[in-house]
C-alpha positions in Angstrom: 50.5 102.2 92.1 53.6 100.0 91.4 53.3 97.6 88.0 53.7 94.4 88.8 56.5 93.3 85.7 59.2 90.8 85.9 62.6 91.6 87.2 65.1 92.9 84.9 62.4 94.1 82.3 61.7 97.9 84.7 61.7 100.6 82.9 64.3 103.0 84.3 65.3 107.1 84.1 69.4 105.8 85.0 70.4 105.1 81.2 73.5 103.7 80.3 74.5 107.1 78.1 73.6 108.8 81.7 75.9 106.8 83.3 78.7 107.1 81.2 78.4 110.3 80.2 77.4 112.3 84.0 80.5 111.2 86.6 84.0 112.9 86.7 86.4 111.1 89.0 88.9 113.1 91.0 92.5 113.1 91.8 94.9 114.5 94.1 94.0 118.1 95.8 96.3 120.5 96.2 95.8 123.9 98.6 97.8 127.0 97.6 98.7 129.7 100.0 95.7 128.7 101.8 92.6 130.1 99.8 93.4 128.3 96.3 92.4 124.5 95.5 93.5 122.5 92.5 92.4 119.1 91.8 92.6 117.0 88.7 89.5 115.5 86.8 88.9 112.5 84.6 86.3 113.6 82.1 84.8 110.5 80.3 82.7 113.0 77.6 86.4 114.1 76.4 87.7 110.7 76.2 89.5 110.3 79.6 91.1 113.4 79.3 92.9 114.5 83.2 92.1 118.0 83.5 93.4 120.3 86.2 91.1 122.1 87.4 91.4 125.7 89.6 89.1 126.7 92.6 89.2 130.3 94.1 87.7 131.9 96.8 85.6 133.8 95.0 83.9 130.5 93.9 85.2 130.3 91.0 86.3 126.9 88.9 88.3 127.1 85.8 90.2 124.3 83.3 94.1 125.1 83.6 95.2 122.2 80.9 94.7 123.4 77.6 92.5 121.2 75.2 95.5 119.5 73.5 96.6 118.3 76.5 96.3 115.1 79.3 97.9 115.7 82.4 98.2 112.3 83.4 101.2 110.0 83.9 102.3 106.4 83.4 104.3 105.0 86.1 103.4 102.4 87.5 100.7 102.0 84.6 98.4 103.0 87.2 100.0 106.4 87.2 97.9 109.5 89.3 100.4 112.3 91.2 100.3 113.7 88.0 101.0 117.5 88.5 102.3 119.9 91.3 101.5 124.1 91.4 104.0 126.7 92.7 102.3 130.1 92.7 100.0 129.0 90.3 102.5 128.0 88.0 101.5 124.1 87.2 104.0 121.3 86.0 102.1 118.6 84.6 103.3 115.4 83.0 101.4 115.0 79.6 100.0 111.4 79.0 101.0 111.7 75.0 104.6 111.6 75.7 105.3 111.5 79.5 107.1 114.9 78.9 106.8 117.0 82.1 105.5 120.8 81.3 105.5 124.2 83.1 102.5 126.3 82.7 102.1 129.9 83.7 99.4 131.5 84.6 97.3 132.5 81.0 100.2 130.9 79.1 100.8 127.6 76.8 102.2 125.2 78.2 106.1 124.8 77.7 107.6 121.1 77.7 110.5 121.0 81.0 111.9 117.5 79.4 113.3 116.2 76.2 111.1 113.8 73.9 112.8 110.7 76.1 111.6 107.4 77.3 111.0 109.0 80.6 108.3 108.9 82.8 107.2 111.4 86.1 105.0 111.1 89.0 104.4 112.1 92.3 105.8 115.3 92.3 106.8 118.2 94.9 108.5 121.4 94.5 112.4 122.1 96.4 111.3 126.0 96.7 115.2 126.6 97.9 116.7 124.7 94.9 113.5 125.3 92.1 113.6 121.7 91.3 110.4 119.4 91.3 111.2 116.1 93.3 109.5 113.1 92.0 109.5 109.4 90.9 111.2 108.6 87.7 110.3 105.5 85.6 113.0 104.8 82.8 111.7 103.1 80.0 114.4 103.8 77.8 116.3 99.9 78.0 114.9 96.9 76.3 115.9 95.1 80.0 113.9 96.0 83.0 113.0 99.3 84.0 114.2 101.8 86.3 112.9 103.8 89.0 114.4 106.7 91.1 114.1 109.6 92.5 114.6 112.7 90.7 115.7 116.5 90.3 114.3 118.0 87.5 114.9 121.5 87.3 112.4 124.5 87.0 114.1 126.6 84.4 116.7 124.5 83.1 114.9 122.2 80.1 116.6 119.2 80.0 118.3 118.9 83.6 117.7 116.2 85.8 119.7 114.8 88.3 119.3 111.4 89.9 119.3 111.4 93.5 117.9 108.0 95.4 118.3 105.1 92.8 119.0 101.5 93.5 115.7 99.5 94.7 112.9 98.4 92.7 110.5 101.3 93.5 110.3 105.1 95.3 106.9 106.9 96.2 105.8 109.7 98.5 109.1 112.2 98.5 108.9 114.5 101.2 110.4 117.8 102.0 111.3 119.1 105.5 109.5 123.0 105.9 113.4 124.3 106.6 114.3 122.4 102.7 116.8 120.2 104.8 115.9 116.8 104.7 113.9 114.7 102.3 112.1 111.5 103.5 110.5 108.6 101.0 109.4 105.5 100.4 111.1 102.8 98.9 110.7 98.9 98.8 111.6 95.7 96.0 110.6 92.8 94.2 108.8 90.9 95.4 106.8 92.5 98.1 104.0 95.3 96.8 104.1 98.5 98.9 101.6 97.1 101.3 103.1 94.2 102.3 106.7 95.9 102.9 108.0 99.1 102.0 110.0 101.1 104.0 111.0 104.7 105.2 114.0 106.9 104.7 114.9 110.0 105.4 118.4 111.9 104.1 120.0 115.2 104.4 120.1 117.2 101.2 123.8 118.8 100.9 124.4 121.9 99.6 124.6 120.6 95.9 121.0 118.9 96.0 122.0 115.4 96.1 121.0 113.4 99.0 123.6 112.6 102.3 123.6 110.4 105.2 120.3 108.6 104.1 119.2 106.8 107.4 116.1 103.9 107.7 113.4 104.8 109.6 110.5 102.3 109.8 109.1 99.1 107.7 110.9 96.6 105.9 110.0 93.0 106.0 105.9 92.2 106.9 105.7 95.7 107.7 103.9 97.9 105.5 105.0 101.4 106.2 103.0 104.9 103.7 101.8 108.0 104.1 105.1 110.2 105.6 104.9 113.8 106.3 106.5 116.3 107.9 104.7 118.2 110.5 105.0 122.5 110.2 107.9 121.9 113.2 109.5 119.8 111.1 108.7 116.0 112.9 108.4 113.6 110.9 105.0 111.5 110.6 103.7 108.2 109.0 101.5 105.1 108.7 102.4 101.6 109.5 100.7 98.4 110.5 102.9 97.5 113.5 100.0 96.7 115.4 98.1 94.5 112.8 96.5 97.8 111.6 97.5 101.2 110.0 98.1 103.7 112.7 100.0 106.9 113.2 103.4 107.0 114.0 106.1 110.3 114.4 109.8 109.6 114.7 110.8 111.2 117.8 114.4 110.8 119.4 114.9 107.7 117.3 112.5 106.1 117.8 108.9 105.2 116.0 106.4 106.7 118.8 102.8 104.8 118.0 100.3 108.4 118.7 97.0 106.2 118.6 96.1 102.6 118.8 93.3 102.0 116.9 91.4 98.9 115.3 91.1 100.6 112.3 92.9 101.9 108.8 94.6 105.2 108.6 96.6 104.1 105.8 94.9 103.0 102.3 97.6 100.5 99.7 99.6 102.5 97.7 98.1 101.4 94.0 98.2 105.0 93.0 100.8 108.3 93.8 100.0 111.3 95.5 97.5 109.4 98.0 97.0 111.3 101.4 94.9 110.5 104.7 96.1 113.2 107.0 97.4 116.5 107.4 98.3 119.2 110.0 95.9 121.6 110.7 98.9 123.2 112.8 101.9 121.5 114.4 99.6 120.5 117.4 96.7 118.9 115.4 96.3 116.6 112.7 92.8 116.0 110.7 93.0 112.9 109.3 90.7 110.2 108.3 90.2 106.2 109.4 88.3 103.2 108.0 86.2 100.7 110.5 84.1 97.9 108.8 84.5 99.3 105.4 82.9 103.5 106.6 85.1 106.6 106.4 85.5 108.7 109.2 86.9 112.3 109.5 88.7 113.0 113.0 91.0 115.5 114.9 94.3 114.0 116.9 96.2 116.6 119.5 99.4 115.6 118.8 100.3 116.9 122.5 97.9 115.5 124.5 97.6 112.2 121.8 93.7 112.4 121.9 91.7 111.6 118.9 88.0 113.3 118.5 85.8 112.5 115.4 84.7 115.0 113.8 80.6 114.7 112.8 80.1 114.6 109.1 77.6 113.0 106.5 79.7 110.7 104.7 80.8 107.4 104.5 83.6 107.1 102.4 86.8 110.0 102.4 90.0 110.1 99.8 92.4 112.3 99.4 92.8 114.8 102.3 94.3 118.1 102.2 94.4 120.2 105.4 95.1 123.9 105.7 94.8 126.2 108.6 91.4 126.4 109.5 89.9 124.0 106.6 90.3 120.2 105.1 89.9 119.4 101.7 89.1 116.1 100.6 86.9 114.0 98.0 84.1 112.2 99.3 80.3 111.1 99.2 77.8 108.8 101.0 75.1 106.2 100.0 72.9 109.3 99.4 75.9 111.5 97.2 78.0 110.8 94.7 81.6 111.6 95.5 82.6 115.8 95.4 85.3 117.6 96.2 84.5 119.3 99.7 86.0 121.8 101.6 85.3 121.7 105.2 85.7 124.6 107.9 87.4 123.3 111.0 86.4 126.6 113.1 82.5 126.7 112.1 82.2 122.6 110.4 80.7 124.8 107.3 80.9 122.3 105.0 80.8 123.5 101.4 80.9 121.3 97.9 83.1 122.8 95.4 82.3 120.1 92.5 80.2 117.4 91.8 81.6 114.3 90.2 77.7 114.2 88.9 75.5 117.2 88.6 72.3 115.4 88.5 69.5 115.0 91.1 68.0 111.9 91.0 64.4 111.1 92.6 65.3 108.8 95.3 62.3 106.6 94.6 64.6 105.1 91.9 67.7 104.3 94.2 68.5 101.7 96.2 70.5 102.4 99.2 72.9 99.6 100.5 73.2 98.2 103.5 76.3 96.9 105.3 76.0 92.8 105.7 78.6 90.3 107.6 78.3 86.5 106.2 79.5 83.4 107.2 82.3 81.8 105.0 84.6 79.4 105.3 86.8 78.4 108.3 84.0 79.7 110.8 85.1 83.2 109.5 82.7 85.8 108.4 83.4 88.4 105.5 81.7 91.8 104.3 79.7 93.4 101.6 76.9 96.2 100.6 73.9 94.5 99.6 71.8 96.6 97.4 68.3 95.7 96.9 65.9 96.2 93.3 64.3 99.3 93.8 62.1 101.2 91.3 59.0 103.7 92.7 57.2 102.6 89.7 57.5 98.7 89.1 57.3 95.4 91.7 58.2 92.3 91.0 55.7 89.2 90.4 54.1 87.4 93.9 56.7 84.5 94.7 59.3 85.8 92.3 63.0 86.9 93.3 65.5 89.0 91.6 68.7 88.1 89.4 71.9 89.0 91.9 74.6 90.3 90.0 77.7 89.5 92.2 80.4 92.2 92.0 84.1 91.1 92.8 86.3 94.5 93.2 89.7 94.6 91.2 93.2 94.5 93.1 92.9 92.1 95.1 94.4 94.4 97.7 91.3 96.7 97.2 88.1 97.5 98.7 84.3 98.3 97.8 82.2 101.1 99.6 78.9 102.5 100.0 79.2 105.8 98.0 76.7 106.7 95.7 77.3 104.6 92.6 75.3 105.4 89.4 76.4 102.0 88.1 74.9 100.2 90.4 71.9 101.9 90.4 71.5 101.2 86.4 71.2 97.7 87.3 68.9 98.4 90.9 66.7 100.3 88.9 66.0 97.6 86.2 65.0 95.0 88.9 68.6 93.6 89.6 69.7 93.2 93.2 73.8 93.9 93.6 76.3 92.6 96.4 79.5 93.9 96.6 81.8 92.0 98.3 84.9 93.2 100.4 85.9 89.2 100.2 88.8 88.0 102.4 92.2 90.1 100.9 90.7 93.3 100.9 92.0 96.4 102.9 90.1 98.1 105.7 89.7 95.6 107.9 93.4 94.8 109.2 96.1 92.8 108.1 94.9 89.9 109.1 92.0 90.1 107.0 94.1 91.0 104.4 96.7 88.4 104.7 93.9 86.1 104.1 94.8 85.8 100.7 98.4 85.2 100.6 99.0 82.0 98.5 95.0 81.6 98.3 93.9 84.4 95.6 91.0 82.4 93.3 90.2 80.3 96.1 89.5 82.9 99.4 88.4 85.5 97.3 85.9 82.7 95.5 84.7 81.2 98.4 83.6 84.3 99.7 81.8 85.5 96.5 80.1 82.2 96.1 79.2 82.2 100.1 78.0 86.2 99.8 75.5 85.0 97.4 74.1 81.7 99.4 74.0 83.5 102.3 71.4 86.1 100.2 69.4 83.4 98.6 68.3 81.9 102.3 68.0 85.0 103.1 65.1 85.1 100.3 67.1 88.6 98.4 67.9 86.6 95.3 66.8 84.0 93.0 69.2 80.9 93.0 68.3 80.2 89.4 70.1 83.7 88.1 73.0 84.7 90.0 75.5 86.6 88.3 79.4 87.4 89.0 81.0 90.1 87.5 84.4 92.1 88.3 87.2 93.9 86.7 90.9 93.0 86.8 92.0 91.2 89.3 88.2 90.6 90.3 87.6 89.9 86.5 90.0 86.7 87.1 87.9 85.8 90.5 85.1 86.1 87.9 86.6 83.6 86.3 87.5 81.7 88.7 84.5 81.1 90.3 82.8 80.1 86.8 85.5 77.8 86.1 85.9 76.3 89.5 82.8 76.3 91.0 79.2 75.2 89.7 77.2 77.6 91.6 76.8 81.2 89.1 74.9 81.1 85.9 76.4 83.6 84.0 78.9 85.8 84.4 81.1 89.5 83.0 85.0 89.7 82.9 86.0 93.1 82.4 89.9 92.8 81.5 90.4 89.8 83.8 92.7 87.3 84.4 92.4 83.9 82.9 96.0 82.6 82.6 98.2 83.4 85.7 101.1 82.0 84.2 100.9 83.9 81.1 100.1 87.0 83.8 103.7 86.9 86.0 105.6 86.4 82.7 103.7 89.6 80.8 102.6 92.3 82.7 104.5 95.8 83.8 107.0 96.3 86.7 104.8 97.4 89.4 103.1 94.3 89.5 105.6 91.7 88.2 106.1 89.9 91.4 102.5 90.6 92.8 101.6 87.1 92.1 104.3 85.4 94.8 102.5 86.4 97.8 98.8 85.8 96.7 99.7 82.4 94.9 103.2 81.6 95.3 106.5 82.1 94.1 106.5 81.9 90.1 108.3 79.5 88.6 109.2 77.6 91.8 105.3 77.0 91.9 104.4 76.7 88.5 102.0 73.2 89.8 99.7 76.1 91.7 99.8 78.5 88.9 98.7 75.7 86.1 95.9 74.7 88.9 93.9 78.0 89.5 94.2 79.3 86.0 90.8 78.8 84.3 91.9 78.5 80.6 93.5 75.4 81.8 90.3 73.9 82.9 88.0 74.9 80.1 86.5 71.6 80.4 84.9 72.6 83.8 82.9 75.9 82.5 79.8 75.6 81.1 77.9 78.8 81.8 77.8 82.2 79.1 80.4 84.8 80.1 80.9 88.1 78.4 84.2 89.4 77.4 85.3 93.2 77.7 88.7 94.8 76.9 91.1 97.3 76.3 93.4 96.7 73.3 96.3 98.8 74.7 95.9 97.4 77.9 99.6 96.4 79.3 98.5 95.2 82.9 96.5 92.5 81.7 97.1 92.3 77.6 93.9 91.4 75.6 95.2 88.0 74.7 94.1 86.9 77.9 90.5 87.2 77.3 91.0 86.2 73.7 92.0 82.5 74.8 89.2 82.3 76.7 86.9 82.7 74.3 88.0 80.5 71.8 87.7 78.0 74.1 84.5 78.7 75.0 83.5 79.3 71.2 85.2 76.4 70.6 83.1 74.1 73.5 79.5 75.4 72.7 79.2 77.7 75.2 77.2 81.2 74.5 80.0 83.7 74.9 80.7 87.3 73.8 83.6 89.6 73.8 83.9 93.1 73.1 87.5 95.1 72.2 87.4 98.7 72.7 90.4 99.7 70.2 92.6 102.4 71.6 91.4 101.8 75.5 93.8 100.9 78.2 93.5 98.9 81.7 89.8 100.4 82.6 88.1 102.0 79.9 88.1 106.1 80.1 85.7 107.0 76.8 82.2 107.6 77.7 81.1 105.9 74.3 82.8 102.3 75.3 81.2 102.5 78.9 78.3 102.9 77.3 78.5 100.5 74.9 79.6 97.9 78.0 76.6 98.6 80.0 74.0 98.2 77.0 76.1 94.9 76.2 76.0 93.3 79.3 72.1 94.3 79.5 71.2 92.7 76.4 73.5 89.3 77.0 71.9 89.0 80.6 68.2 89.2 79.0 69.1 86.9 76.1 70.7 84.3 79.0 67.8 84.8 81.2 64.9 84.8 78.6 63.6 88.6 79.9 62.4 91.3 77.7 64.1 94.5 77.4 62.2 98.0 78.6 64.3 100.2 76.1 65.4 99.2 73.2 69.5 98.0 73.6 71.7 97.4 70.5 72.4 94.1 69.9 75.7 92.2 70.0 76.6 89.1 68.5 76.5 85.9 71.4 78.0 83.2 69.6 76.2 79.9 70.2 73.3 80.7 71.5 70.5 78.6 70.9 
């Protein structure tokens, strides 16, 4: 029998150590000569450390980066694409100092690059040249920095050769099976990749450098990602001519649409080495599609031009590799937390090669979310996954409803899904119901949707939080009286936002957000430097708008607690912009806390500081709310609280 005990105050098995201690996150797949698999993994219990990681046949999995090093890179900040493997020789780029390494099989690695203030991602090998192709960021000029396209060569330490240079930003290098051509992505201040980037492809001469360089698709309003070249050497890609991401192939000239589809075959280019297709053979692609925020895995003739999806049990898919015979790809479901799965195409065997958490949990203590579509402003409607309290061994009180913690995902170009979160089961578990909202700006739902925030981020993306969550108190899921909004980044400034701008939440959690947009488009890194122009307006032609929706500029407006998390390294939002906020807020009366996790970046990596965060938040939410604790939390300082 179920105690009856107030929400919040369950007593739950999902404890904050457990989260931050259990999950791995994954990155970038790579298939060798068909029967090896190497994938990278974030490990939180070694302090963020990116490991590469080996699969064979045989079943087993080995660590290929050596202890004293991170194979992780910086451009972009965001960095991923970290590391490519030629016969199972690895070159890496170590996060210490950005030096690219080769490492042979049983050996140490050995650096490729001189100590410089260079930095390398999203690499390929040139087998006929033995060069790796990849993005270069040059750091090494006080002005701003550089990015090309580079040879760097296998043997030779020290020699790289420049060989596209001249826009803002290069991704996705591709080489023809026959070595002849090389296509990528480029595109420039001020667009990000997804509103415009564009397509080229160019002959590589005899010397290595790069001739007749032709366009091929996307430019302005037209986000173009994903290019391949198929095993007869056509060239493939992604772009949202019709409103959505579909498939293209250039064919006699021309861009030849190979499936119309209300859906997204593309995902925004925040990170390198990012794939949602591949060719099974040069006559069938697997690939994989969003519709109303679920992953689907499918099979397009590239003959014939018909698509079939392919049955499978889960919701949300990254990072597809395809073979002959077999897919690889991340991926989990509301019921499993993501893994890296390898998936027979002859016999739909599918087989889990690694857990990102090797825990089963009794599912008496997780909630499982369900899609909901709300009304918001403008007689639009807008998405989330609503995830209701649930605990086998505790019920809340006759008449009472639960707190809603309000999540706002980080971008804003992002999205939310349904896969198995162990965060938000921490909360579900304890008697909190969640929402997490795909508000108006995020991907998977069509440009449209997504233009929806150009020159409106903090007001669409507010209004839709703030609706998500009236729209679940008539429905009679949450208690008016303590609604929460959190997010991280860019959803740690709609956070903000909504606290500042609207009288609606009663508390709230901003994990490195936003509170001074100005401040933001003068200081941040290259990648996202000119971000700001489309979601609020050209900066500082529209300096009025920036001044208007930046909360530390209307201090006098918040009057609800909010607690502070950040990284003190962090150089896509610097600390400073929490710090302001607090003073204010210290300053007015207002119960606030803020925690700095010294030597953390833009997302914290260390399984002791996630820990610490969850605990944190725990306590300031039972000390805002009045509710006792089931496990004893350390305390933090909340300064004026009465």
């Amino acid at each position: 029998m179920a105690k009856i005990v107030s929400y919040g105050s369950w007593k739950s098995p999902i404890s904050s150590n457990m989260v931050a201690s259990a999950g791995v996150a994954f990155e970038r797949p790579i298939v060798l000569d068909g029967d090896r698999i190497y994938w990278v993994e974030s490990r939180p219990t070694e302090g963020g450390r990116s490991v590469i990681v080996r699969w064979s046949p045989q079943g087993q999995t080995i660590d290929v980066t050596p202890d004293s090093f991170n194979a992780r890179t910086r451009v972009h900040e965001y960095g991923s694409g970290a590391f490519t493997v030629e016969s199972d020789r690895v070159y890496f780029s170590n996060f210490a100092d950005q030096r690219l390494y080769r490492q042979d099989p049983g050996a140490e690695p050995k650096a490729m690059t001189l100590q410089m203030a260079l930095r390398y991602a999203d690499m390929i090998i040139d087998h006929r040249r033995k060069r790796i192709i990849c993005v270069c960021e040059d750091h090494s000029s006080s002005g701003q920095v550089v990015n090309s396209l580079v040879g760097v060569g296998l043997h030779n330490v020290g020699v790289i050769n420049q060989l596209v240079s001249g826009n803002d930003f290069y991704s996705s290098p591709c080489i023809s099976p026959d070595g002849s051509r090389l296509a990528w992505l480029t595109w420039n201040h001020p667009y990000m990749p997804w509103d415009s980037a564009e397509l080229w492809v160019g002959e590589i001469a005899e010397d290595g450098s790069i001739a007749r360089a032709a366009y091929v698709a996307g430019g302005y309003n037209e986000s173009v990602c994903h290019p391949q070249f198929s095993p007869d050497g056509t060239l493939y890609f992604i772009s949202e001519q019709t409103g959505w991401w579909n498939l293209y192939r250039w064919r006699g000239n021309r861009a030849q649409l190979l499936y119309k589809m209300d859906a997204e075959f593309g995902i925004p280019l925040w990170t390198f080495g990012t794939s949602t297709y591949g060719f099974e053979s040069a006559s069938r692609i697997i690939c994989t599609y969003i519709k109303n925020g679920r992953s689907f895995l499918a099979s397009l003739d590239t003959a014939n031009l018909q698509l079939q999806t392919i049955k499978n049990p889960y919701t949300y898919i990254d990072s597809l590799k395809v073979a002959p015979g077999y897919a690889v790809f991340f991926a989990g479901s509301p019921a499993e937390a993501m893994a890296v799965i390898r998936y027979d195409l002859i016999t739909d065997k599918i087989q889990v090669l690694r857990r990102s958490i090797e825990i089963d949990f009794d599912p008496g203590y997780l909630s499982v979310p369900r899609a909901i579509e709300f009304p918001t402003g403008n007689g639009l409607v807008a998405y989330g996954f609503f995830y209701p309290p649930k605990n086998r061994d505790f019920q809340g009180p006759p008449g009472q409803r639960p707190p809603l913690i309000v999540v706002s995902h980080g971008g804003p170009t992002g999205s939310t899904s349904s896969v198995f979160n162990l965060r938000m089961q921490y909360w579900t578990s304890r008697g909190f119901a969640i929402v997490d909202v795909d508000y108006g700006g995020s991907t998977g739902y069509g440009r449209e949707y997504r233009k929806r925030l150009d020159g409106k981020w903090g007001i669409v993306d507010v209004d839709d939080c703030v609706n998500c969550a009236r729209y679940l108190v008539r429905k009679g899921e949450a208690d008016p009286n303590r609604i929460i909004i959190r997010g991280g980044s860019a959803g740690g400034y709609t956070t903000l936002a909504a606290l500042t701008f609207r009288d609606f939440f009663k508390a709230g959690a901003s994990y490195y957000g936003v509170s001074d947009l100005e401040i933001l488009a003068k200081d941040t890194h290259k990648f996202e430097s000119h971000y700001l122009d489309r979601i609020v307006g050209p900066y500082p032609g529209r300096r009025d708008v920036y001044r208007e929706r930046s909360p530390i500029n209307f201090m006098e407006r918040l009057s609800c607690p909010v607690i502070f998390f950040h990284g003190s390294e962090d150089k896509v939002v610097p600390p400073n912009q929490a710090e302001m906020m607090v003073n204010a807020l210290r300053q007015k009366g207002v119960p606030v806390a803020y925690i700095l996790f010294h030597g953390e970046q833009h997302g914290f990596r260390k399984a002791e500081n996630n820990k610490h965060a969850l605990d944190a938040e725990l306590y300031f939410y039972s000390k805002i709310f009045g509710f006792d604790l089931a496990d004893r939390v350390e305390p933090i300082l909340i300064e004026n609280l009465k």
